[in-house]
KEDREN-692724 format. One line per 5 residues: number of its first residue (from 1); for each residue x, y, z of N, C-alpha, C. Coordinates in steps of 0.02 Angstrom, whole numbers, plus 32768, in hexadecimal, padded with zeros to 4 digits. Example, Ala and Ser with C-alpha at 12.3 -4.5 7.8 and 13.67 -1.06 7.14 Angstrom:
2
1 = 8294:7EE4:8186:8267:7F1F:8186:8294:7F5B:8186 ~ 8282:7F90:8162:82AC:7FCB:8165:8285:8002:818A
END
This chain:
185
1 = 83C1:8AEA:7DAE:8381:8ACD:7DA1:8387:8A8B:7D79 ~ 83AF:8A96:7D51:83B8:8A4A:7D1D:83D9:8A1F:7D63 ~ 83FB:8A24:7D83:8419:89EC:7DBB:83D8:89D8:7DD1 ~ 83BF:8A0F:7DF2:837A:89F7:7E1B:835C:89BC:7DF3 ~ 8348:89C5:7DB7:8313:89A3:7D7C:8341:8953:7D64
6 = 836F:895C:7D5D:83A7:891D:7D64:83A2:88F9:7D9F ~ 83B0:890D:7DE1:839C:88E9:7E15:835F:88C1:7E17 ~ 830D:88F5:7E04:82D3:88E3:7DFF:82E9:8881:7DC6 ~ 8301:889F:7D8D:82FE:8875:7D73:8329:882E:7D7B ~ 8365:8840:7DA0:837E:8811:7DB0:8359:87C5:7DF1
11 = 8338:880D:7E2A:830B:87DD:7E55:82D8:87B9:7E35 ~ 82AF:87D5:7E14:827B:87C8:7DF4:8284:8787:7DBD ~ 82C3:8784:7D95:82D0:873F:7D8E:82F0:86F6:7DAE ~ 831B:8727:7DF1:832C:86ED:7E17:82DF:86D1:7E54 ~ 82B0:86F7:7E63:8269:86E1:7E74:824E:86A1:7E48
16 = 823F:86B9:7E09:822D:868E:7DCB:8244:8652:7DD1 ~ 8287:8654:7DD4:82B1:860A:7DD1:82B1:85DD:7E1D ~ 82BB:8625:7E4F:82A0:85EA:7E83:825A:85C6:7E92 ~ 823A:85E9:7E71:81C9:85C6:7E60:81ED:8583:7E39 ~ 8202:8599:7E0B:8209:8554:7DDF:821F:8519:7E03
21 = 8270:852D:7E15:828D:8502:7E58:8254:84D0:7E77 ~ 8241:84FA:7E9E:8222:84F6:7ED8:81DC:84BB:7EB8 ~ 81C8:84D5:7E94:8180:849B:7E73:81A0:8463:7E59 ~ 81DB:845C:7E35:81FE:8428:7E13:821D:83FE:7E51 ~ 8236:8420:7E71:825E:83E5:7EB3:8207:83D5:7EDC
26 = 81DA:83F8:7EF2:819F:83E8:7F0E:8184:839A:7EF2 ~ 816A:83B1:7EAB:816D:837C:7E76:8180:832D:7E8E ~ 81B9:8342:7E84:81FB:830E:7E9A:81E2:82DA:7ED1 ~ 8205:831A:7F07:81F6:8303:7F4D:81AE:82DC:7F58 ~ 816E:82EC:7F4A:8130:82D0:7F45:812B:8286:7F1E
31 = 814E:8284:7EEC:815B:8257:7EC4:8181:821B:7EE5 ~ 81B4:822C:7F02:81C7:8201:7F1D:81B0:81E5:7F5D ~ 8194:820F:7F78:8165:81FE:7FBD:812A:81CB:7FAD ~ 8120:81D6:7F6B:80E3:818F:7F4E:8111:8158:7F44 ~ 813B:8168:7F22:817F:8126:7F12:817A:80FF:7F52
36 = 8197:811C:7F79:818F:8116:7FC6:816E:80E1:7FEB ~ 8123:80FB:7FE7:810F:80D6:8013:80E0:80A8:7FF4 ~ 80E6:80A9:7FA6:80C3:806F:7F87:80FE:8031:7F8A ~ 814C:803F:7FA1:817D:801A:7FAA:815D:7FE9:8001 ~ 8164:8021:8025:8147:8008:805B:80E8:7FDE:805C
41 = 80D5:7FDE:8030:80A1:7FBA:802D:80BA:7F6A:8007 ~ 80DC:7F7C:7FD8:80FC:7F35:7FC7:8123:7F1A:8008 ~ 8148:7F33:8020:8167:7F0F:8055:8131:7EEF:8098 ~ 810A:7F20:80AA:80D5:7EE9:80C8:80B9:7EB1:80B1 ~ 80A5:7EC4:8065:8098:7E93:803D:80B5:7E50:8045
46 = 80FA:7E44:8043:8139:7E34:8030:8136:7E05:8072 ~ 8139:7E1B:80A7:812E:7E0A:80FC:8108:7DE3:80FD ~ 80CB:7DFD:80F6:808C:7DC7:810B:8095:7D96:80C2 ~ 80AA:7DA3:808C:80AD:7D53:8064:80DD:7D1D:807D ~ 8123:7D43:809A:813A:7D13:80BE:813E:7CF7:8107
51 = 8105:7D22:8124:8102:7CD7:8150:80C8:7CBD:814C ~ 809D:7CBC:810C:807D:7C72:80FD:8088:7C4B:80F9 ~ 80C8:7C25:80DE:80D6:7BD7:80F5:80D4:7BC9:812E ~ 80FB:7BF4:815A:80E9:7BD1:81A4:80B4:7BD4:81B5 ~ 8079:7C04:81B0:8052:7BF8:81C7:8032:7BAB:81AE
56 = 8027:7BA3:8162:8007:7B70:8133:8017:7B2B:8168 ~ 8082:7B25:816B:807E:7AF5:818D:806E:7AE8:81DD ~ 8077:7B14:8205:8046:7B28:8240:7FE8:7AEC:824C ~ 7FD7:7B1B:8218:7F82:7B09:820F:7F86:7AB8:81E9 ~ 7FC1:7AB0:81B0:7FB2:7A81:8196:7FB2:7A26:81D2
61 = 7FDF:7A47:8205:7FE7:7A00:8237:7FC5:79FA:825E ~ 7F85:7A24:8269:7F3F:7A16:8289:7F1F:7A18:8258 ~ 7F09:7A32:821D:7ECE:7A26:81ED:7EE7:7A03:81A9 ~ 7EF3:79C3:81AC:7F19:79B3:8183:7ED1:7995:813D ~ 7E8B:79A2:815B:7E72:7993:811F:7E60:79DB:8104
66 = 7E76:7A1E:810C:7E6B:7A44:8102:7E96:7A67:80B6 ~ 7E9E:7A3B:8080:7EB3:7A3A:8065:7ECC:7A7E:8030 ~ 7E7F:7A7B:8013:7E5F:7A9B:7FE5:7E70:7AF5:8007 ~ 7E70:7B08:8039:7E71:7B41:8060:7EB1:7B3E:805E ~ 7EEC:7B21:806E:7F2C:7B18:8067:7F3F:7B27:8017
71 = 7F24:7B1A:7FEF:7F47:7B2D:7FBC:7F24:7B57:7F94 ~ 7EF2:7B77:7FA5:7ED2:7BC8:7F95:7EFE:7BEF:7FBC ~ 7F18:7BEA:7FFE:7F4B:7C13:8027:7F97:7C14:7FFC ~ 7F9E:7BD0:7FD8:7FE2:7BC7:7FB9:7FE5:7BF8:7F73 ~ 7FA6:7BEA:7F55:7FAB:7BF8:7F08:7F95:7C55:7F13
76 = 7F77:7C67:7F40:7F6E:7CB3:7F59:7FB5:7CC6:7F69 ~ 7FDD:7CB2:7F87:8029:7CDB:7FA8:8054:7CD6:7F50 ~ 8041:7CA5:7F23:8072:7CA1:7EFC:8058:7CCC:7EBF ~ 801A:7CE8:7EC4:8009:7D14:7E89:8018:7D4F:7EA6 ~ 800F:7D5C:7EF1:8040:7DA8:7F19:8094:7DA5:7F06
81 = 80A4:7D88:7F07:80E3:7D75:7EF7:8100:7D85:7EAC ~ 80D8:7D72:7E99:80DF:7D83:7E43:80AC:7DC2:7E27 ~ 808D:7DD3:7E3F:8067:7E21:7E29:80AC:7E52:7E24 ~ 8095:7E69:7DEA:80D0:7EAB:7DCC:809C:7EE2:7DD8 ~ 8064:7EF5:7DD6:8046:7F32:7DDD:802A:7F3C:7E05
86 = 8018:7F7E:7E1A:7FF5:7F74:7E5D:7FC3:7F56:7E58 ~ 7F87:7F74:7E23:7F53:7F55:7E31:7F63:7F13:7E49 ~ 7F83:7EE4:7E12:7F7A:7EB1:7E1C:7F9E:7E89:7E6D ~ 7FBA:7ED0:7E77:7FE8:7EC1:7EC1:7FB2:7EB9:7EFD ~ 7F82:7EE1:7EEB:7F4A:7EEC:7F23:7F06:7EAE:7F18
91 = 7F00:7EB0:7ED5:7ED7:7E65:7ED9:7EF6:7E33:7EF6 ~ 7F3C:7E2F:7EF1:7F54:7DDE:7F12:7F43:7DDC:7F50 ~ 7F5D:7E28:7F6C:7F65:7E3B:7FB1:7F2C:7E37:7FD4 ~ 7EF3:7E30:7FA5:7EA2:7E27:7FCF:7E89:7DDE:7FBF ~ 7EA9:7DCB:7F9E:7EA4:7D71:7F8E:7ED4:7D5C:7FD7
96 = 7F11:7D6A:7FC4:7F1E:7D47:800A:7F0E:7D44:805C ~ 7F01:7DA0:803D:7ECE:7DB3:809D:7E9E:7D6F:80AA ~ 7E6F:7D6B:8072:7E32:7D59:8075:7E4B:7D03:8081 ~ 7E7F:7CE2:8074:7E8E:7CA8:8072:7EA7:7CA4:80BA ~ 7EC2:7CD8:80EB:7EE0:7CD4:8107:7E9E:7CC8:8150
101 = 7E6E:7CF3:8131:7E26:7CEE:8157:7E0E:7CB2:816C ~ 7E0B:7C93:8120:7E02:7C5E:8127:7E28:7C2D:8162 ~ 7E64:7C27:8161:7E8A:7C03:819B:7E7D:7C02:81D7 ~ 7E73:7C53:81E6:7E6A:7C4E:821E:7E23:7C32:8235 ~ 7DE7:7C36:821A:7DB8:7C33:821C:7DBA:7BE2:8225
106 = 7DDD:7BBB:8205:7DD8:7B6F:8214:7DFD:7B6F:8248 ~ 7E39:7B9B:825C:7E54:7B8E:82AF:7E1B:7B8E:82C3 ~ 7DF3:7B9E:82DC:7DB0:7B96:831A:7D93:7B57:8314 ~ 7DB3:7B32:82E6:7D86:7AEA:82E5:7DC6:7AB7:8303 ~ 7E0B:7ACC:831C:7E21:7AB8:832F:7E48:7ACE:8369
111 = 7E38:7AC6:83AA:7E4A:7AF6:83F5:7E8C:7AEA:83F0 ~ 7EB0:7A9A:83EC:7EF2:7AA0:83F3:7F18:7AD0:83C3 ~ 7F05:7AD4:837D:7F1F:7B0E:835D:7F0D:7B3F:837F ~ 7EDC:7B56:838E:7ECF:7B9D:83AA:7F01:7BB8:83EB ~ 7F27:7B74:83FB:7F4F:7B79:8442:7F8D:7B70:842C
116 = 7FA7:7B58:83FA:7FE0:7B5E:83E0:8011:7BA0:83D2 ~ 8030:7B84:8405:8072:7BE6:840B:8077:7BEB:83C7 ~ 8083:7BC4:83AA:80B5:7BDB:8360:807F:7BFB:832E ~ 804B:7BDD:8335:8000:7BEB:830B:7FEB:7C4B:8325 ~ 8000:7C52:835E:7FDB:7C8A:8395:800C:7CBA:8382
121 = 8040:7CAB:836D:8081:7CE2:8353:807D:7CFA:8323 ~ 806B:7CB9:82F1:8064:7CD3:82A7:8023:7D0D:829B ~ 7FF8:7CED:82C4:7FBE:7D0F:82C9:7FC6:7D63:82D2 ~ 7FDD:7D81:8313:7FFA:7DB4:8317:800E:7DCD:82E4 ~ 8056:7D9A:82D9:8076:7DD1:829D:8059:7DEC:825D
126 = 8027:7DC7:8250:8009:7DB9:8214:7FD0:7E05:822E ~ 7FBD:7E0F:8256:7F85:7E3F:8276:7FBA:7E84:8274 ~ 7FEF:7E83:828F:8016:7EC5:8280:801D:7ED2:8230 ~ 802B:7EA2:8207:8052:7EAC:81E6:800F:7EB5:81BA ~ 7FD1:7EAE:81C1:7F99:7ECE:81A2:7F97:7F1A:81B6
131 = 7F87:7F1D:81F9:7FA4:7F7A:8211:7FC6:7F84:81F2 ~ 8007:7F77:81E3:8019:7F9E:81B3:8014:7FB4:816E ~ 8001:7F74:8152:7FE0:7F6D:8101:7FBB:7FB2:8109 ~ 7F72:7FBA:8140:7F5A:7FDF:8136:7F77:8021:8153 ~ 7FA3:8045:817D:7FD1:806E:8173:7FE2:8076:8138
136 = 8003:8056:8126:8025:8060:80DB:800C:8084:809E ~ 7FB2:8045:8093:7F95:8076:8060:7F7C:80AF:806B ~ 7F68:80CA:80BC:7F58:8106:80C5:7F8E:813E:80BD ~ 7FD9:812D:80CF:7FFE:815C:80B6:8009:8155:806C ~ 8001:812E:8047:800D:8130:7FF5:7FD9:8165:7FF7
141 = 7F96:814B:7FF4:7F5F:8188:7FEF:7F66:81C9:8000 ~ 7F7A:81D5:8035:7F91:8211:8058:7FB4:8226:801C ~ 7FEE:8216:8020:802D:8223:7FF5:8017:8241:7FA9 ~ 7FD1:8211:7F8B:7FC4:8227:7F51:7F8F:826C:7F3F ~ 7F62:8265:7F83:7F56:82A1:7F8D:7F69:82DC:7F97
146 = 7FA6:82DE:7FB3:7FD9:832B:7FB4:7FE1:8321:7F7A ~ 8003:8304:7F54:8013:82FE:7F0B:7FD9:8319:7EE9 ~ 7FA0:82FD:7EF2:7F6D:831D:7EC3:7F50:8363:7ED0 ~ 7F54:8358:7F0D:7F4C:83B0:7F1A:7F6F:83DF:7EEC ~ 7FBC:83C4:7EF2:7FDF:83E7:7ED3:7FD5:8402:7E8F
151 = 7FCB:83BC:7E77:7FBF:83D9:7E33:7F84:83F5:7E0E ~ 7F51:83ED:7E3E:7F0C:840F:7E2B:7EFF:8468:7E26 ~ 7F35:8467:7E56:7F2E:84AC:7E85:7F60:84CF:7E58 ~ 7F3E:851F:7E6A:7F72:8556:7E3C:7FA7:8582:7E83 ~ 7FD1:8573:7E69:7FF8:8574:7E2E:801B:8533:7E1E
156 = 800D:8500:7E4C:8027:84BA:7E36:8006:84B1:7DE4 ~ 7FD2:84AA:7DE3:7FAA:849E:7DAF:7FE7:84A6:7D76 ~ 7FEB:84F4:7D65:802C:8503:7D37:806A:84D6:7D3E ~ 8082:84E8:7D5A:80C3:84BC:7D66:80C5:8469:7D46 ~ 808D:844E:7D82:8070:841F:7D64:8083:8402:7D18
161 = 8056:8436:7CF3:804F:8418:7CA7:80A0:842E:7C93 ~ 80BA:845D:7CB5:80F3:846B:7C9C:8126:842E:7C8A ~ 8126:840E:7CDA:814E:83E4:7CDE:812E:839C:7CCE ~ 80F7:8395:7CB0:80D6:8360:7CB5:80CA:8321:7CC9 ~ 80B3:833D:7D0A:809F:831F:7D47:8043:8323:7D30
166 = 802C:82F3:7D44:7FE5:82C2:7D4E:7FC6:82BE:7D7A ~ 7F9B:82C7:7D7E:7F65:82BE:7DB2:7F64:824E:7DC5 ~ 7F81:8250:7DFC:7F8A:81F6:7E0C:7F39:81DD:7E2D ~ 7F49:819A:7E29:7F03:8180:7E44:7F10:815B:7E8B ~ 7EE3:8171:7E9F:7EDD:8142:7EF4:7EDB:80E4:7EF6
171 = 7F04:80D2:7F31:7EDD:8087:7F31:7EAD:809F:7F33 ~ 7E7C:805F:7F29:7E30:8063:7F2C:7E33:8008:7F58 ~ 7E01:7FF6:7F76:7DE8:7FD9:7F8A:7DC6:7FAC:7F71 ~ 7DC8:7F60:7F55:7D9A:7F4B:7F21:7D47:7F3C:7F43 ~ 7D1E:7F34:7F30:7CE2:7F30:7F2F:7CCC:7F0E:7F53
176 = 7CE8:7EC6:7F57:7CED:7E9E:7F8E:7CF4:7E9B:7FBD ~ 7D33:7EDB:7FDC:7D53:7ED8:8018:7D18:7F1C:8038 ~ 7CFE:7F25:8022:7CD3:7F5B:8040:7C8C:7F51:8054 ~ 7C8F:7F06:804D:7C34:7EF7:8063:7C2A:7EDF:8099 ~ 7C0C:7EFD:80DF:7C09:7EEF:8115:7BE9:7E9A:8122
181 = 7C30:7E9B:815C:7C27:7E51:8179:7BEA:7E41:819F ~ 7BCE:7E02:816F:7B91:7DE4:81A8:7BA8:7DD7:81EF ~ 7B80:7DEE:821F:7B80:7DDB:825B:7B35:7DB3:8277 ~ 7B5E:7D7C:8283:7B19:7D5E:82B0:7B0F:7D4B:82EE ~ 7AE3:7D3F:8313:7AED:7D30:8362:7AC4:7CF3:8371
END
């Protein structure tokens, strides 16, 4: 009977240690899956800042009085460039969208730009490489949501504080980027 009760106790602590295991590498693994793909959001990032010069010089040899728009596009890629935090990674990143709007929006005042291969490429790439931006923050989000599940939820919850792990915050969207576009006809 004592063997029996030794066994009990022996499983019964190797269970224990694999819960622990198991929430601590989870932890981990989740953790790094945000590492992840907030890496992969900088790297889109990273993409579309560099091929703004070409585009800049592209647009700049048909709109050459277009000055002022040229160097809101310049001084936007170089504060993306230099942002250390996200936030501040995602404000640049909607300064330069929004600069980048701008460009195109004066292509239509010029057809030969609008017909220009090299202009029509950048264009593209610049349109994927937004798909992916927004890929990206939807898997960060994703990513932070399993995470938060995790740690909300019991028996994560425990563990959680054990290992002290945090409840993380979502991108968010700034205020701006969420106010529907005038359309007119």
């Amino acid at each position: 009977m004592a063997a029996g009760y030794l066994w009990f106790i022996i499983i019964l602590v190797l269970l224990i240690a694999i819960i622990f295991i198991y929430y601590f590498n989870r932890f981990v693994i989740l953790g790094n899956r945000i590492d992840n793909s907030l890496s992969q959001i900088d790297v889109q990032l990273r993409k579309r800042a560099d091929l703004v010069p070409n585009l800049v010089k592209t647009v700049e040899g048909y709109a050459k009085h277009e000055k002022k728009i040229m160097t809101e596009v310049t001084n936007a890629r170089k504060a993306l460039l230099s942002a250390k935090t996200l936030p501040d990674k995602m404000k640049a990143g909607n300064q330069l969208q929004n600069a980048l709007k701008t460009i195109f929006a004066i292509a239509e005042n010029y057809p030969q730009l609008k017909a220009n291969e090299n202009f029509l490429q950048l264009q593209k790439e610049l349109a994927a490489i937004e798909d992916k931006i927004a890929y990206s923050r939807q898997y960060y989000n994703d990513s932070i949501l399993t995470f938060n599940n995790s740690v909300k939820t019991f028996p994560g919850a425990f563990f959680a504080r054990l290992y002290g792990q945090k409840h993380k915050e979502f991108l968010k969207i700034p205020t701006e980027m969420k106010a529907v576009p005038k359309v007119e006809f």
